[in-house]
PyMOL CGO cylinders between C-alpha atoms (Angstrom):
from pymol import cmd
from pymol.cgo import CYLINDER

trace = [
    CYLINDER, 20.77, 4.29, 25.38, 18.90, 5.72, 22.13, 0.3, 1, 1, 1, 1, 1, 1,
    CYLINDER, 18.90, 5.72, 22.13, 19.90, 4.80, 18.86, 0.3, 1, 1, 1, 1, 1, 1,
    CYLINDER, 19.90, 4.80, 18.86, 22.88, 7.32, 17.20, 0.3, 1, 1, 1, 1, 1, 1,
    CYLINDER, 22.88, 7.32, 17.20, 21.51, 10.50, 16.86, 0.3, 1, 1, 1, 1, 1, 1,
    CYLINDER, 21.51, 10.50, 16.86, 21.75, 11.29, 13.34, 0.3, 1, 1, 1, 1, 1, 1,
    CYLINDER, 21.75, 11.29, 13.34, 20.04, 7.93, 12.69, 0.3, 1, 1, 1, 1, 1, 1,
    CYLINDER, 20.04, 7.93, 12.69, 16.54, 9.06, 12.01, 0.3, 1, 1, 1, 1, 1, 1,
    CYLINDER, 16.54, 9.06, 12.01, 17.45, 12.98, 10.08, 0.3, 1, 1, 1, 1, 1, 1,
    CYLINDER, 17.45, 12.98, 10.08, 19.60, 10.72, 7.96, 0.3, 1, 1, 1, 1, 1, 1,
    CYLINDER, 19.60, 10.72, 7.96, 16.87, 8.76, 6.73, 0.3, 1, 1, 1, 1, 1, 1,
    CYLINDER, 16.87, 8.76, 6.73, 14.32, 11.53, 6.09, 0.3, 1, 1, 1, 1, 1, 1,
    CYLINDER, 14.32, 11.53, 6.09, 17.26, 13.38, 3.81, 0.3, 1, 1, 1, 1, 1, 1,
    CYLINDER, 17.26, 13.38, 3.81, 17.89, 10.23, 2.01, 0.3, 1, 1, 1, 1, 1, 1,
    CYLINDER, 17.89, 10.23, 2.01, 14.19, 9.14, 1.51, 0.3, 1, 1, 1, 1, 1, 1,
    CYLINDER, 14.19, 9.14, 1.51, 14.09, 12.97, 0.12, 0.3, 1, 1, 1, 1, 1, 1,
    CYLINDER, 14.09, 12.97, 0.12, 16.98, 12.60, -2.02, 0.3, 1, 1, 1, 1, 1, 1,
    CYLINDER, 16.98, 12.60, -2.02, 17.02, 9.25, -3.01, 0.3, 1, 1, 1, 1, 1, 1,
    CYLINDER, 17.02, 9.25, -3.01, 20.10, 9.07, -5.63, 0.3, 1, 1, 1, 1, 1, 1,
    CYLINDER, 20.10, 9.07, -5.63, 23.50, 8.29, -5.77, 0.3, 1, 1, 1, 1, 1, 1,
    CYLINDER, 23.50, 8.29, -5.77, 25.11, 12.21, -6.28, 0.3, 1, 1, 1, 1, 1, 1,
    CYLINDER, 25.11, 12.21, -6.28, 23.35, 13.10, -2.92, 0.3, 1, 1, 1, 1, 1, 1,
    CYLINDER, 23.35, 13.10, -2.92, 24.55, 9.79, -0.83, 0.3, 1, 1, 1, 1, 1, 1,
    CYLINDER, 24.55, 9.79, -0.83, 28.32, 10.19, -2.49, 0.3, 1, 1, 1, 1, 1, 1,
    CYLINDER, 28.32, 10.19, -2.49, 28.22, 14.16, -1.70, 0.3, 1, 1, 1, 1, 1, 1,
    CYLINDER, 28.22, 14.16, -1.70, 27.31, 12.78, 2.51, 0.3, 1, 1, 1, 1, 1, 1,
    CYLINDER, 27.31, 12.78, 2.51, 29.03, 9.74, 2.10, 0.3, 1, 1, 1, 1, 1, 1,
    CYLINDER, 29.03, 9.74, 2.10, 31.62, 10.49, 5.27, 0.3, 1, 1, 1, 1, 1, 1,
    CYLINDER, 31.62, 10.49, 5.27, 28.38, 11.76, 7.29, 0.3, 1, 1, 1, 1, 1, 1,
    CYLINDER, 28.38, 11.76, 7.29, 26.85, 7.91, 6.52, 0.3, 1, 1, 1, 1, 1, 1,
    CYLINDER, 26.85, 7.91, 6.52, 30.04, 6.44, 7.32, 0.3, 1, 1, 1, 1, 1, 1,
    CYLINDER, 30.04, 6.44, 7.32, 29.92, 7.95, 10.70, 0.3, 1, 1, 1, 1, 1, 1,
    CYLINDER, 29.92, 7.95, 10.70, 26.90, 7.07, 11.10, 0.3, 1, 1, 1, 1, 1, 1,
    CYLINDER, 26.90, 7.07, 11.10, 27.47, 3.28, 10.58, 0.3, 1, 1, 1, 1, 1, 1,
    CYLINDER, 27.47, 3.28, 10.58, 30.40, 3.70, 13.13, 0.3, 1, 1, 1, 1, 1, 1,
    CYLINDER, 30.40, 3.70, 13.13, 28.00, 4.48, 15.39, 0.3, 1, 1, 1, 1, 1, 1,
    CYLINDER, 28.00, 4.48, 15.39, 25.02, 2.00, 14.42, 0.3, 1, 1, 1, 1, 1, 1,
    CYLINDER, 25.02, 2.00, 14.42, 27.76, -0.75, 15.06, 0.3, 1, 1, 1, 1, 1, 1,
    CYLINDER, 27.76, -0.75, 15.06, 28.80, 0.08, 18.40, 0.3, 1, 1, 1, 1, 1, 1,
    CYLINDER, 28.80, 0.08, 18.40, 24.66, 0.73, 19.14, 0.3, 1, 1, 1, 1, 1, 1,
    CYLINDER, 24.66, 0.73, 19.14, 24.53, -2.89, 17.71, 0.3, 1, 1, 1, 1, 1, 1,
    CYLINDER, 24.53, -2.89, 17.71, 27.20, -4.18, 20.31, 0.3, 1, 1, 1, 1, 1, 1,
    CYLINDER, 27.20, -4.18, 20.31, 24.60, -2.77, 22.84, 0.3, 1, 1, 1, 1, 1, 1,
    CYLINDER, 24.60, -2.77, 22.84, 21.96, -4.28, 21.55, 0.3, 1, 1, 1, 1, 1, 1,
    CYLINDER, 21.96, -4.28, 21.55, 23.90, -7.83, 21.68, 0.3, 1, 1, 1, 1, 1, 1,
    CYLINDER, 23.90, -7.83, 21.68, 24.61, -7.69, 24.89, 0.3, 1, 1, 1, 1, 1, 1,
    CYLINDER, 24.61, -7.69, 24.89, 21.26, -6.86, 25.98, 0.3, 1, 1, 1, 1, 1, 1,
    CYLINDER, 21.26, -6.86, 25.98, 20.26, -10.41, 24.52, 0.3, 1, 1, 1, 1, 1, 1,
    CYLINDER, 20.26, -10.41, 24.52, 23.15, -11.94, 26.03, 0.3, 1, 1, 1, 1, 1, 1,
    CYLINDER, 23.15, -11.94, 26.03, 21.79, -11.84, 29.39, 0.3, 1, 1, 1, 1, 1, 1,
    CYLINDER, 21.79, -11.84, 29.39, 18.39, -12.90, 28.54, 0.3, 1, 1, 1, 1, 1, 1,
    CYLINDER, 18.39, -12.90, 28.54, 19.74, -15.70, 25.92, 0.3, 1, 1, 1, 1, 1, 1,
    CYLINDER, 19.74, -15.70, 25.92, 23.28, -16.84, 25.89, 0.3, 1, 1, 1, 1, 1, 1,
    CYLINDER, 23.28, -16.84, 25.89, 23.25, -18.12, 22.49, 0.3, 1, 1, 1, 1, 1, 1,
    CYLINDER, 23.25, -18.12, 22.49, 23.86, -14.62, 21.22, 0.3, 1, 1, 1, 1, 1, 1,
    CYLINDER, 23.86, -14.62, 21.22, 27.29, -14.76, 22.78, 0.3, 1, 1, 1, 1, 1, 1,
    CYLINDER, 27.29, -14.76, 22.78, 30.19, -13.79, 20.53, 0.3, 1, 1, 1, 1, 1, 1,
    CYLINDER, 30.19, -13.79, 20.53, 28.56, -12.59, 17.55, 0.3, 1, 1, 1, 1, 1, 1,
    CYLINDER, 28.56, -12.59, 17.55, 29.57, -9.49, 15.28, 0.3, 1, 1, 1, 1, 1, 1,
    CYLINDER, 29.57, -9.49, 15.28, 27.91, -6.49, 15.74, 0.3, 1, 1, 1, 1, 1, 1,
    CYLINDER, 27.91, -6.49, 15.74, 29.04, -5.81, 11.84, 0.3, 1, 1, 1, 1, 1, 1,
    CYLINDER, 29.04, -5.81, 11.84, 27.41, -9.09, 10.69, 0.3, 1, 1, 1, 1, 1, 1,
    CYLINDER, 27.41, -9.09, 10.69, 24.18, -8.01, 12.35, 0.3, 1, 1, 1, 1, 1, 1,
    CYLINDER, 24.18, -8.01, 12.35, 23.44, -4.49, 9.97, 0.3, 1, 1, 1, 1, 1, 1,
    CYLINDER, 23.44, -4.49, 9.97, 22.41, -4.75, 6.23, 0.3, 1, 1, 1, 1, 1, 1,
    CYLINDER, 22.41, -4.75, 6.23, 23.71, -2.87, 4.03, 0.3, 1, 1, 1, 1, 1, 1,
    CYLINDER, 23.71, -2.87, 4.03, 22.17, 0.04, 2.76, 0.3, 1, 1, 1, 1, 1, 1,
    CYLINDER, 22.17, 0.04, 2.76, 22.64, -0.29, -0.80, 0.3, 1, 1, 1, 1, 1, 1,
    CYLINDER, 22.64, -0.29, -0.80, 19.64, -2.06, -2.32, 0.3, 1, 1, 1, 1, 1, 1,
    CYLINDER, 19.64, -2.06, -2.32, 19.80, -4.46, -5.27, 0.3, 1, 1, 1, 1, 1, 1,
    CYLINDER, 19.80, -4.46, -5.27, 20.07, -3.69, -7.90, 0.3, 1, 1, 1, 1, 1, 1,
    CYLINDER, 20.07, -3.69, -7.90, 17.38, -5.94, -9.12, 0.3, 1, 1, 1, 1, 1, 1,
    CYLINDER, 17.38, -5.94, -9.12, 14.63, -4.11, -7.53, 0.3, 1, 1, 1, 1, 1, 1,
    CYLINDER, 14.63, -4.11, -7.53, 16.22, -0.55, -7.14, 0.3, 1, 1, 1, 1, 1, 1,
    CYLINDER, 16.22, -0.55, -7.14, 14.11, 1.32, -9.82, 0.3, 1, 1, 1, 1, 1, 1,
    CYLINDER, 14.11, 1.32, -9.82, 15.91, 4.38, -9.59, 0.3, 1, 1, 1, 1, 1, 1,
    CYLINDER, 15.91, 4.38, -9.59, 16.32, 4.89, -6.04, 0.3, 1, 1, 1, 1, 1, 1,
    CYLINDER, 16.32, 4.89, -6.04, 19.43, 2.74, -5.44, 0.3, 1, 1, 1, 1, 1, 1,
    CYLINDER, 19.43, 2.74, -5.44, 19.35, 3.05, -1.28, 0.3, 1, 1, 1, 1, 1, 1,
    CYLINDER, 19.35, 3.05, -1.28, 16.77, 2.18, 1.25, 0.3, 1, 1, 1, 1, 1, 1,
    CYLINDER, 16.77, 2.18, 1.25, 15.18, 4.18, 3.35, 0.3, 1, 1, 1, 1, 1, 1,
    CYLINDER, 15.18, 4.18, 3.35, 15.71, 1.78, 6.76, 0.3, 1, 1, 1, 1, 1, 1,
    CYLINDER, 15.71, 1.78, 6.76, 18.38, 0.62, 8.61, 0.3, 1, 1, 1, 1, 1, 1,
    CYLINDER, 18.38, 0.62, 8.61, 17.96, -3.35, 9.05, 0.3, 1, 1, 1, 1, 1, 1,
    CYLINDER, 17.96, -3.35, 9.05, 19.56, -5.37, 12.18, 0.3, 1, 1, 1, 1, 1, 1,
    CYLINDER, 19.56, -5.37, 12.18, 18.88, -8.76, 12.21, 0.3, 1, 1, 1, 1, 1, 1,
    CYLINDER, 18.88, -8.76, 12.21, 20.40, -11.07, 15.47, 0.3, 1, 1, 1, 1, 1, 1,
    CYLINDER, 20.40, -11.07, 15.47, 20.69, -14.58, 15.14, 0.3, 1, 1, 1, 1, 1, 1,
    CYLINDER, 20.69, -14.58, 15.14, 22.33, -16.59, 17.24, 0.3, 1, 1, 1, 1, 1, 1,
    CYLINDER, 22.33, -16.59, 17.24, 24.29, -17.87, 13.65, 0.3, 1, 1, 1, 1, 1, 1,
    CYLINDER, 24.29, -17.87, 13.65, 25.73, -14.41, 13.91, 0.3, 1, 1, 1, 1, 1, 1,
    CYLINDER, 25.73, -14.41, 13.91, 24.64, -13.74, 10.06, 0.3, 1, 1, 1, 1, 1, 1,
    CYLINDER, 24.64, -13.74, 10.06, 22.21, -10.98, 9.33, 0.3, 1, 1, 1, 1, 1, 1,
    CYLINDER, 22.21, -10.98, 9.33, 21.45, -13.24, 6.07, 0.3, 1, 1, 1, 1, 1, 1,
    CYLINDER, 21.45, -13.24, 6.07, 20.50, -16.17, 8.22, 0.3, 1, 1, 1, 1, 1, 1,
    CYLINDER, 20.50, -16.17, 8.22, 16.91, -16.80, 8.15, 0.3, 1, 1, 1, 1, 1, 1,
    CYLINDER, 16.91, -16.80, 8.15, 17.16, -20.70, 9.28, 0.3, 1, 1, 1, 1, 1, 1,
    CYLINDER, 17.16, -20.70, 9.28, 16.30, -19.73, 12.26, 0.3, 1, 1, 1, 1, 1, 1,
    CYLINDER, 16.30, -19.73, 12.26, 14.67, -17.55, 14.33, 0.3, 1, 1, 1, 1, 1, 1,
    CYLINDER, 14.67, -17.55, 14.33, 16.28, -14.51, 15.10, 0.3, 1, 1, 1, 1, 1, 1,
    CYLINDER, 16.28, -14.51, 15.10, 15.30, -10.40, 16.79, 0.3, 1, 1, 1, 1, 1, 1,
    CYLINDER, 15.30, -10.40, 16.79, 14.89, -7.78, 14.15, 0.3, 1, 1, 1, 1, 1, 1,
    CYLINDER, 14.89, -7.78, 14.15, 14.85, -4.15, 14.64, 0.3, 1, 1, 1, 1, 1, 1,
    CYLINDER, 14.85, -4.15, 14.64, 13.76, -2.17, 11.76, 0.3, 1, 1, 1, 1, 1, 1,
    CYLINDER, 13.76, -2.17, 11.76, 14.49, 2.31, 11.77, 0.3, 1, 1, 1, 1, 1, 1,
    CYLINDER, 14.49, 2.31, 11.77, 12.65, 4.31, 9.98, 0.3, 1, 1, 1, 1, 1, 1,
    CYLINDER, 12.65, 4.31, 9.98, 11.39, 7.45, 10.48, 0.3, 1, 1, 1, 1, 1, 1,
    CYLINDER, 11.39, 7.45, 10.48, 7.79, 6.97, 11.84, 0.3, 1, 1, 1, 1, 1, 1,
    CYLINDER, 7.79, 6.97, 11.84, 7.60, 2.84, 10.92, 0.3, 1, 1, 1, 1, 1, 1,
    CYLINDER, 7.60, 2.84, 10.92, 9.94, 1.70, 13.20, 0.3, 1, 1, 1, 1, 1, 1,
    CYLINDER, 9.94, 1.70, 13.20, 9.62, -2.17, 14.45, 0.3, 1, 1, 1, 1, 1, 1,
    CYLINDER, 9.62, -2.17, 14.45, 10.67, -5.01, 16.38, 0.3, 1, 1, 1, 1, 1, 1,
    CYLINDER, 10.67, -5.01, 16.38, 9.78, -8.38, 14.76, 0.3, 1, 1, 1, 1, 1, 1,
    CYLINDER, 9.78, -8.38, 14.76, 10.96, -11.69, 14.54, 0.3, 1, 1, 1, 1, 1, 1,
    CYLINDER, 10.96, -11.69, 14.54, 9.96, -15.67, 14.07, 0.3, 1, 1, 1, 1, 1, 1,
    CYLINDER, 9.96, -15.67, 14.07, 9.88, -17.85, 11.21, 0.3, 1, 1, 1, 1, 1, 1,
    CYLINDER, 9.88, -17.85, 11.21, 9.62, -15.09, 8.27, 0.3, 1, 1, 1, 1, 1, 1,
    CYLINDER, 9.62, -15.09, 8.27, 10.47, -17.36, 5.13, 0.3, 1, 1, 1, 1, 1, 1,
    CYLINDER, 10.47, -17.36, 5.13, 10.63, -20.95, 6.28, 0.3, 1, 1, 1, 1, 1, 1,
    CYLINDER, 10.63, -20.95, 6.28, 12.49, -23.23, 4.07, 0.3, 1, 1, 1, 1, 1, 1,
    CYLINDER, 12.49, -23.23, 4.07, 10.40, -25.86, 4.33, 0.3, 1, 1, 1, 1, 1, 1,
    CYLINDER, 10.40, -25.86, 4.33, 12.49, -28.54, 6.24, 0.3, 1, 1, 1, 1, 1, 1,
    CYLINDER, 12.49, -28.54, 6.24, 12.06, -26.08, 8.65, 0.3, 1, 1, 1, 1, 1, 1,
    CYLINDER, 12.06, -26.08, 8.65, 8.27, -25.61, 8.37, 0.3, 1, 1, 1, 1, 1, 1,
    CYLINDER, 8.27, -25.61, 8.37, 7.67, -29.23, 8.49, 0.3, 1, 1, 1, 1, 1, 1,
    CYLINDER, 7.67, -29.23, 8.49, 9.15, -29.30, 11.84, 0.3, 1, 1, 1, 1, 1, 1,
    CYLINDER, 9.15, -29.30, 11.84, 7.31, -26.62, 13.23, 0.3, 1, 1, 1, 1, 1, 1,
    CYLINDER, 7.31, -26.62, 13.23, 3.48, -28.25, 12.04, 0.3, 1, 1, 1, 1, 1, 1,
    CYLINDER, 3.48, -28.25, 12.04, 5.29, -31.93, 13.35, 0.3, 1, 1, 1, 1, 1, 1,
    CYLINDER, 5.29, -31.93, 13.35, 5.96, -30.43, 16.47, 0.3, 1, 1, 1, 1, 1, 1,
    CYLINDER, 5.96, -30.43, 16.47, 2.42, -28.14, 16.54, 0.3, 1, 1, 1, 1, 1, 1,
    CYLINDER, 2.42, -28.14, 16.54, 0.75, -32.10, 16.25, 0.3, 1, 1, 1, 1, 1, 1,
    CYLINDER, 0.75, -32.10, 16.25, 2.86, -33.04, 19.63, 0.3, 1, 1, 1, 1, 1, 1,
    CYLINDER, 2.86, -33.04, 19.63, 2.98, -29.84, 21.38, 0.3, 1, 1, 1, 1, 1, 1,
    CYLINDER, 2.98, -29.84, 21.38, 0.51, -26.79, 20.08, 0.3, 1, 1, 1, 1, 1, 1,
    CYLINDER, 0.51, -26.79, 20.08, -0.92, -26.08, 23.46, 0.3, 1, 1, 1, 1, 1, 1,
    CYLINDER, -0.92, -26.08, 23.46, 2.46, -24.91, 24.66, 0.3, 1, 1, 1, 1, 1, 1,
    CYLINDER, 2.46, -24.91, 24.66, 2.78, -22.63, 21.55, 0.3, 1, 1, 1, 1, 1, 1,
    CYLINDER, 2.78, -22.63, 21.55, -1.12, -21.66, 21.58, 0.3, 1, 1, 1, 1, 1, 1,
    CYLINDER, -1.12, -21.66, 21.58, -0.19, -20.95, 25.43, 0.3, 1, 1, 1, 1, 1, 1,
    CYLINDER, -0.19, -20.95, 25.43, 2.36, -18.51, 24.53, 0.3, 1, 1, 1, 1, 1, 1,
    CYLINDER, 2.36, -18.51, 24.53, 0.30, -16.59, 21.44, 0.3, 1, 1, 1, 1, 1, 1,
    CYLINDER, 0.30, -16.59, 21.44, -2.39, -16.04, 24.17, 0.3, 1, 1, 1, 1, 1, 1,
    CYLINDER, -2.39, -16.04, 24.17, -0.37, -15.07, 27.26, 0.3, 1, 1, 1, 1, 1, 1,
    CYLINDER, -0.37, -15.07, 27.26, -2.18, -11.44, 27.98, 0.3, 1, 1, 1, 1, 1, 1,
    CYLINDER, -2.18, -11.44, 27.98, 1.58, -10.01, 28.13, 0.3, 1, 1, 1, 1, 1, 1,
    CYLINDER, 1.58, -10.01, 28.13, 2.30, -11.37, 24.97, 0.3, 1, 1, 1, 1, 1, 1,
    CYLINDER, 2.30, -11.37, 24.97, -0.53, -10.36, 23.48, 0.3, 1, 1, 1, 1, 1, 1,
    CYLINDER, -0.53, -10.36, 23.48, -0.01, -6.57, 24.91, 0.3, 1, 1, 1, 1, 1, 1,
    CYLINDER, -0.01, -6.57, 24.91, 3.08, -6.31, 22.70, 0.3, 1, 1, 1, 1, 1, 1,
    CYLINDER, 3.08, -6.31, 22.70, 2.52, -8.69, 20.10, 0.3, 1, 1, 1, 1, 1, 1,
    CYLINDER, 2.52, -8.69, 20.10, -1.18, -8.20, 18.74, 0.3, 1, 1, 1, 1, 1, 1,
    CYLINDER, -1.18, -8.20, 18.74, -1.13, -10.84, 16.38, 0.3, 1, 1, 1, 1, 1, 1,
    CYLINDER, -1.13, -10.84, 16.38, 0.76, -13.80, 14.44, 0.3, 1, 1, 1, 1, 1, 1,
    CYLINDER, 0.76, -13.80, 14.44, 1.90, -12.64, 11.09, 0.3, 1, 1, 1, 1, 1, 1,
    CYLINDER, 1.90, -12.64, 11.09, 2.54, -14.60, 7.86, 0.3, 1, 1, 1, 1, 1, 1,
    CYLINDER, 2.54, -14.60, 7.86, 0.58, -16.42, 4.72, 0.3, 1, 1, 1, 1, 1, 1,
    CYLINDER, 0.58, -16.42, 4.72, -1.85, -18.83, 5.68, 0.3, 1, 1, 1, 1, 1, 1,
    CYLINDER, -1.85, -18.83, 5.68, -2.62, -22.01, 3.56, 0.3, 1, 1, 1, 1, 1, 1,
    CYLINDER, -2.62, -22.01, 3.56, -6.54, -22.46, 2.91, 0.3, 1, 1, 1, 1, 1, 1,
    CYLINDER, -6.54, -22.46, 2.91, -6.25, -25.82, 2.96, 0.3, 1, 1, 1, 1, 1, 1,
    CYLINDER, -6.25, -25.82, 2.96, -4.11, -28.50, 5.40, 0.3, 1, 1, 1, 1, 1, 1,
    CYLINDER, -4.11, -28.50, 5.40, -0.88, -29.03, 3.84, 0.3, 1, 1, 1, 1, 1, 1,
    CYLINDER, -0.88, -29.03, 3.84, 0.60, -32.02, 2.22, 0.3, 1, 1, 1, 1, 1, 1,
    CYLINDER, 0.60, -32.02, 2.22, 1.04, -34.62, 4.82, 0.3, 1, 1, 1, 1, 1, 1,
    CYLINDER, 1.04, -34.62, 4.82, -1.84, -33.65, 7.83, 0.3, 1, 1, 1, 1, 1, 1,
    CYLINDER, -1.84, -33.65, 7.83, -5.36, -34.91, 8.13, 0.3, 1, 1, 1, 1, 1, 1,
    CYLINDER, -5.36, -34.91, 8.13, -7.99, -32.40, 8.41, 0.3, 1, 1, 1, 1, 1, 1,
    CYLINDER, -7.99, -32.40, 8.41, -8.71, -33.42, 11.54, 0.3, 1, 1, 1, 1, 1, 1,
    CYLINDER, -8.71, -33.42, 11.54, -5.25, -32.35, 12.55, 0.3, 1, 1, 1, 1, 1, 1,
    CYLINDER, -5.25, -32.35, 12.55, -5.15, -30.64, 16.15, 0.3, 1, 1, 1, 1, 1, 1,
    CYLINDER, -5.15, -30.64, 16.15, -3.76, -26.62, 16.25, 0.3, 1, 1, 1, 1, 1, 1,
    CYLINDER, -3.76, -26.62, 16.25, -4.95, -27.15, 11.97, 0.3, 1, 1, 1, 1, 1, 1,
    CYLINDER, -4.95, -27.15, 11.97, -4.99, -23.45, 11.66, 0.3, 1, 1, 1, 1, 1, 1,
    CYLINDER, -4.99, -23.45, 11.66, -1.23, -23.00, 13.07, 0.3, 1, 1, 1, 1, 1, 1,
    CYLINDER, -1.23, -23.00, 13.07, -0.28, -25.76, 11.01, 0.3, 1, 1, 1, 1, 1, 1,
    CYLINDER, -0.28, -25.76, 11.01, -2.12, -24.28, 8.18, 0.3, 1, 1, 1, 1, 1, 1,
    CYLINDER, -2.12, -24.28, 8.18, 0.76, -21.08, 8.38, 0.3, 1, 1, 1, 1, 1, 1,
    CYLINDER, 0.76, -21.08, 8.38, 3.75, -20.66, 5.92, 0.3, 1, 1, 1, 1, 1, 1,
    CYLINDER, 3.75, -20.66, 5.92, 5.01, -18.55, 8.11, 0.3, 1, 1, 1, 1, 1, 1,
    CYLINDER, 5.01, -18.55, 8.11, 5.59, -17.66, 11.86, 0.3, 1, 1, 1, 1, 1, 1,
    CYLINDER, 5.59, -17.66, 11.86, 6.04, -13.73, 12.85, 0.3, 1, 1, 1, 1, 1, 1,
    CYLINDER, 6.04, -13.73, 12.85, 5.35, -11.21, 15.54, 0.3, 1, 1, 1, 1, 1, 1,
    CYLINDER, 5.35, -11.21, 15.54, 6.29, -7.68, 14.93, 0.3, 1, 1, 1, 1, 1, 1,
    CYLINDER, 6.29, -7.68, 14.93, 5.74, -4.52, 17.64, 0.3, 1, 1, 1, 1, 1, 1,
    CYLINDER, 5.74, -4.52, 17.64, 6.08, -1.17, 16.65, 0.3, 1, 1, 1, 1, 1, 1,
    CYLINDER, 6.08, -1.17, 16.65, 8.61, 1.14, 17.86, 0.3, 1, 1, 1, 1, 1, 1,
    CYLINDER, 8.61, 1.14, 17.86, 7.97, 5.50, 17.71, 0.3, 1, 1, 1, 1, 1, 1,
    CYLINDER, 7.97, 5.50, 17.71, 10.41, 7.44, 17.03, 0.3, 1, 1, 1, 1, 1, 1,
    CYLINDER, 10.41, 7.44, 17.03, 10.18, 8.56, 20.68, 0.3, 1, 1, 1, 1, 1, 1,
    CYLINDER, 10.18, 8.56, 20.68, 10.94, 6.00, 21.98, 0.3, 1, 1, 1, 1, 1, 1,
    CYLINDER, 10.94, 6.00, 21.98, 13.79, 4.89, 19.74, 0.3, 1, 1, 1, 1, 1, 1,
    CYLINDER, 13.79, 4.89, 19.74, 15.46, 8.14, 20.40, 0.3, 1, 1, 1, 1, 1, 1,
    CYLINDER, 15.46, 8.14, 20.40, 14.87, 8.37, 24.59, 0.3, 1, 1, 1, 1, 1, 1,
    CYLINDER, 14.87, 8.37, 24.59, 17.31, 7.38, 26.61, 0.3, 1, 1, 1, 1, 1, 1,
    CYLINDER, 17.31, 7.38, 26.61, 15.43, 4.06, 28.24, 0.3, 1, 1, 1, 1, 1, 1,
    CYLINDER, 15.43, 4.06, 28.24, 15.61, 2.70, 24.36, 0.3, 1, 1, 1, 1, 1, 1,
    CYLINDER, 15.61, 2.70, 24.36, 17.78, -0.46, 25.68, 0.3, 1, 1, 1, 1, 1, 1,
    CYLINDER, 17.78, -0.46, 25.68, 15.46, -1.04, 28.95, 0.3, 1, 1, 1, 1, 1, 1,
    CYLINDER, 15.46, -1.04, 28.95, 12.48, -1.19, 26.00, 0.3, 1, 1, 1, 1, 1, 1,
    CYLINDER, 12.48, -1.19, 26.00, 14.62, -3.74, 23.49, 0.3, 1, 1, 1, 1, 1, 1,
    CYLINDER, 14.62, -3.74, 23.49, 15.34, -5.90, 26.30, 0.3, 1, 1, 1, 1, 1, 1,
    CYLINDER, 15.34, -5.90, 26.30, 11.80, -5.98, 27.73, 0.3, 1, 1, 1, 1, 1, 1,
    CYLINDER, 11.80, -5.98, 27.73, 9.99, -6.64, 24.28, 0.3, 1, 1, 1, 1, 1, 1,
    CYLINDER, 9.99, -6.64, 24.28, 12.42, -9.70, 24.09, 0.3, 1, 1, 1, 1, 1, 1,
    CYLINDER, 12.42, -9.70, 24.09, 11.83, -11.31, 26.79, 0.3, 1, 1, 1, 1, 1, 1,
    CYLINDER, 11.83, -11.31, 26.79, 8.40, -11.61, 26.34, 0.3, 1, 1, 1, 1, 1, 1,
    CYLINDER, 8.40, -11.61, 26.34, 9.22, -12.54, 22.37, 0.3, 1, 1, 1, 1, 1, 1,
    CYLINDER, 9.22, -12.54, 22.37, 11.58, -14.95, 23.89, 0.3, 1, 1, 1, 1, 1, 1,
    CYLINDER, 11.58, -14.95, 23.89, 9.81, -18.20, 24.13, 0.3, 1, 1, 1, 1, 1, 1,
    CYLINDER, 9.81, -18.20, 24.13, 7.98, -17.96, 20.79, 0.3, 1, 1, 1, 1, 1, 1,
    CYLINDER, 7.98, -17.96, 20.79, 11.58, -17.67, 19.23, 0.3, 1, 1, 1, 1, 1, 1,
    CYLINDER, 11.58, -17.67, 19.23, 12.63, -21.11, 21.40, 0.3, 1, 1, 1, 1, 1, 1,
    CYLINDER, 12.63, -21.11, 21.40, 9.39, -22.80, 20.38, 0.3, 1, 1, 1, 1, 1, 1,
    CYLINDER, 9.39, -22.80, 20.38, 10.21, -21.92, 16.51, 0.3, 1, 1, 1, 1, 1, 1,
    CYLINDER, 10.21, -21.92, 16.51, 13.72, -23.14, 16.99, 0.3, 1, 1, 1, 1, 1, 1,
    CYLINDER, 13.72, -23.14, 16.99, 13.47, -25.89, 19.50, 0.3, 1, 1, 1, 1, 1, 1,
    CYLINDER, 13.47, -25.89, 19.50, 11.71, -27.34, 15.99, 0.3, 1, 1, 1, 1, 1, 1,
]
cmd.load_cgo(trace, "trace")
């Protein structure tokens, strides 16, 4: 199943015509759209379901930000140019806690990504407490050659120097070093539109999969 079709020549018109006369003039065409992205959404869910159960019974309409940026940071172009679904097994788009599966549209920077983007840092303490016990299972899974085929590399700030709290000598000391925790693979437009889109989401997941337990099991 391919994303809705309108999905991508959307974008490109509204990255071209970035104000609010030209979104209220195709407002109904957006709001079909959105109809559409929700019930793609459901898809998407359900494709996680039956690789992780903990996805069970969460809204499809909880998962898809909105469109409208803030206003904070709009500088004249009040909309972005992306559609944003975030999964978490919270059900919250908003919920970065945890680690959830992202999937990012836009027209020729398209993405799957997910981990520990923004740590609070509870959370983050965990992770470098549990990378002192058990950082060969998590260096295990950054290095797994299928991994590594769709997930080149770990994303995220680094510290330059061990945080508060861990020796130098610390084992896995530049994992614990990280702020952050994130894998991203990118998606063409190809292959968001073809019809073996969902066969694609599910397959990237899986092998994401135990990098987003190892993140929450912490």
């Amino acid at each position: 199943m391919p994303i809705p079709a309108d999905t991508l020549p959307f974008l490109s018109e509204l990255k071209a015509n970035n104000n609010r006369e030209w979104f209220n003039e195709h407002k109904p065409r957006y709001t079909a759209l959105q109809a559409e992205l929700i019930d793609f959404i459901d898809k998407l869910i359900g494709t996680l379901i039956s690789h992780a159960p903990e996805f069970v019974g969460i809204d499809p309409k909880k998962c898809l930000f909105r469109i409208h940026k803030d206003a904070r940071f709009a500088k004249g172009e009040p909309y972005k140019t992306h559609i944003g679904i975030h999964m978490v097994g919270s059900g919250h788009r908003a919920d970065f806690g945890r680690a959830g599966f992202y999937l990012h549209i836009e027209p020729s920077a398209s993405f799957l990504a997910g981990g520990a983007h923004a740590p609070s840092s509870d959370w983050l303490k965990r992770i470098r407490e549990q990378l002192l016990i058990s950082g060969n299972e998590f260096e295990g899974i950054l290095t797994d050659k299928t991994f590594k085929k769709y997930f080149t590399e770990l994303e995220g700030a680094t510290l330059t120097r061990p945080p508060a709290g861990f020796a130098a000598d610390s084992p896995h000391l530049e994992l614990i070093k990280r702020k952050a925790f994130t894998v991203s693979h990118p998606l063409t437009d190809e292959e968001l539109t073809s019809a073996k889109f969902l066969t694609k989401f599910g397959k990237v997941f899986s092998v994401y999969q135990p990098f987003m337990d190892y993140l929450n099991n912490a």
